[in-house]
C-alpha positions as CSV (number, residue, x, y, z in Angstrom):
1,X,-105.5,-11.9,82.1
2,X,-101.7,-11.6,81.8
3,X,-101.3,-13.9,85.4
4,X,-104.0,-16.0,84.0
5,X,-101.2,-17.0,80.3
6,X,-98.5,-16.6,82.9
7,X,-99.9,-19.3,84.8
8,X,-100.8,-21.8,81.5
9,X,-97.1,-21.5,80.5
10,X,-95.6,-22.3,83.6
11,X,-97.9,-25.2,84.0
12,X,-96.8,-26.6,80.1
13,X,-93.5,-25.8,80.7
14,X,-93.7,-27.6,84.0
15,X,-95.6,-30.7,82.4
16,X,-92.7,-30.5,79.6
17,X,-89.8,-30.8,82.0
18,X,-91.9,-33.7,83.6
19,X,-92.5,-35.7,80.5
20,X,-88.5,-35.1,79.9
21,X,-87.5,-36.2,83.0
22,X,-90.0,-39.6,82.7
23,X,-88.3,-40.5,79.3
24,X,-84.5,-39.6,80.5
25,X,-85.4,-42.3,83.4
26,X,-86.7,-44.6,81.3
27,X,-83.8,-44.4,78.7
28,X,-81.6,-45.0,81.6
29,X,-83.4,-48.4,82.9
30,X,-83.5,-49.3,79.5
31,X,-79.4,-49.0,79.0
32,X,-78.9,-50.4,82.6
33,X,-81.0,-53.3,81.8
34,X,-78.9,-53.9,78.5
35,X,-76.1,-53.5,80.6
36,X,-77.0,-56.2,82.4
37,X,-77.9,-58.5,79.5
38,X,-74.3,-58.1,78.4
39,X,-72.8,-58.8,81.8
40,X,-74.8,-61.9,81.7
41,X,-73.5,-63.3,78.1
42,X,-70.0,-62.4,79.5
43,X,-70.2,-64.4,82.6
44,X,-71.6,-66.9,80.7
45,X,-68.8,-67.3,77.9
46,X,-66.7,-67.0,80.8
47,X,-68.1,-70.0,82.6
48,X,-67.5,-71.7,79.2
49,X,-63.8,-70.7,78.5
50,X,-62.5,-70.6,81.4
51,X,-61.3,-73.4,84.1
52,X,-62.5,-73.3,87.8
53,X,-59.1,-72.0,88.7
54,X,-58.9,-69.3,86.2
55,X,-62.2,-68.2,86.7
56,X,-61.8,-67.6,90.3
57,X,-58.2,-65.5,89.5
58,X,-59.7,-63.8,86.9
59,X,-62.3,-63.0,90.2
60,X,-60.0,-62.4,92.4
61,X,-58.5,-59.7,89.9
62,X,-61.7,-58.3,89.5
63,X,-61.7,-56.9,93.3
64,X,-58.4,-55.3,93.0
65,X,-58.3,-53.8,89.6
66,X,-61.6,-53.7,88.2
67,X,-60.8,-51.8,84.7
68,X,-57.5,-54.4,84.2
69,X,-60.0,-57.7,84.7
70,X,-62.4,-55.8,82.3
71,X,-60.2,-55.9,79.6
72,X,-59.2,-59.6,79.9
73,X,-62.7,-60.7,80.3
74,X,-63.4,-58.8,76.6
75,X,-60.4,-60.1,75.3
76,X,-61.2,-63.5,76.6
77,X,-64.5,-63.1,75.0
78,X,-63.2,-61.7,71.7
79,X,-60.3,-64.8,71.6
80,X,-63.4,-67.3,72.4
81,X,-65.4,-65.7,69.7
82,X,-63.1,-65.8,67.2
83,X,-62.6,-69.3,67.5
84,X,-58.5,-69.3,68.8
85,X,-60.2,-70.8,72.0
86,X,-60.1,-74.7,71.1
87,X,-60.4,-76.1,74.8
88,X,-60.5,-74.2,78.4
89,X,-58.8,-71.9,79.6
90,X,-56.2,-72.9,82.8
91,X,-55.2,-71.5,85.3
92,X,-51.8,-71.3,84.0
93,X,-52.6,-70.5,80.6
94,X,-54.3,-67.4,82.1
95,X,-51.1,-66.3,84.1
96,X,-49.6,-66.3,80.4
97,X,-52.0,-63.7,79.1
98,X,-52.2,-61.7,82.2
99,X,-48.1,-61.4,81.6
100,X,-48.5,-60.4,78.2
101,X,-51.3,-58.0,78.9
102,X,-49.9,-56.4,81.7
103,X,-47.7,-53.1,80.9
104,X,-44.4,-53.4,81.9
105,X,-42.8,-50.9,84.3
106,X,-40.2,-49.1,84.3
107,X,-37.6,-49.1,87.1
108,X,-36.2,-45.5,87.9
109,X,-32.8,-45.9,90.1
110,X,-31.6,-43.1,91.6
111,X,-28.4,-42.2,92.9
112,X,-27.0,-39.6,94.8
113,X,-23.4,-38.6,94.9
């Protein structure tokens, strides 16, 4: 009798973790999938803001610092959306805001006596 309830509560709590597991997975398609939505609309506004020549910097900055070109494609977005983008974005006029968003460095010199 006692194996018998031992049994039916393993087999719940088993079906339980299952059902949990199935909905974790499906919550994580579910934010991948948005994820993807939003990459989309990005590369999209991109394609609208930005020249030829910027776009394929702005790629090219993307392979070596993936974070940094994160931030100027939302701040590109953000300028776009806001309506301070009148016409598109140069190649030039990119290096401009790369310069102002990049953090400047410091130069240590030392010297010994």
């Amino acid at each position: 009798m006692v194996d018998d309830e031992l049994a039916e509560l393993r087999r719940r709590k088993i079906e339980q973790m299952q059902r949990q597991a199935m909905s974790s997975q499906q919550g994580m398609e579910d934010e991948a999938a948005r994820q993807q939505q939003i990459d989309a609309q990005v590369r999209a506004a991109l394609m609208e803001i930005l020249e030829p020549e910027a776009r394929e910097r702005l790629n090219t900055i993307k392979l070596t610092r993936p974070d940094f070109a994160k931030a100027v494609e939302q701040q590109l977005v953000m300028l776009a959306q806001s309506g301070r983008v009148r016409q598109r974005i140069t190649d030039e006029q990119l290096k401009g805001l790369l310069t102002q968003l990049t953090p400047s460095k410091k130069e240590f010199r030392i010297t010994r006596k």
